[in-house]
C-alpha positions, -999 to +999 in steps of 0.1 A: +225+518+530+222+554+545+188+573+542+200+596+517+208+572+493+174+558+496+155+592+491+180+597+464+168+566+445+131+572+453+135+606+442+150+591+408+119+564+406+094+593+411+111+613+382+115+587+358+075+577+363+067+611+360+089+609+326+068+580+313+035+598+324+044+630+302+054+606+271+026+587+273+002+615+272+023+627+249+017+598+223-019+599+228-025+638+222-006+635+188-022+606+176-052+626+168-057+636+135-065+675+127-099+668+116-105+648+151-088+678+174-112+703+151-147+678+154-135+676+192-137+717+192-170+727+176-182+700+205-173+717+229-177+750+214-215+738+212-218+722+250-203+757+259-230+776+242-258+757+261-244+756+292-250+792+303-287+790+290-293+760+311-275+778+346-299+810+343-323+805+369 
């Protein structure tokens, strides 16, 4: 087997990981409901409030 063929096919491989990465994220960010992604918000809304207060010297 020649060494392009080999890059060709790792290349491939590398691509169809990154594939199953994306849907897998994917799945997981849409399994939240709205009233989750919302509660998930305000929380961070709030930790980004009282982080500046806490930094000032």
């Amino acid at each position: 087997m020649r060494w392009w063929k080999i890059a060709g096919l790792a290349g491939l491989a590398g691509v169809a990981a990154t594939g199953v990465v994306i849907a897998r994220s994917e799945r997981k960010r849409r399994a939240y409901t709205p009233e989750e992604i919302r509660g998930r918000l305000h929380e961070r809304a709030a930790e980004a409030a009282i982080k500046p207060e806490l930094e000032k010297p």
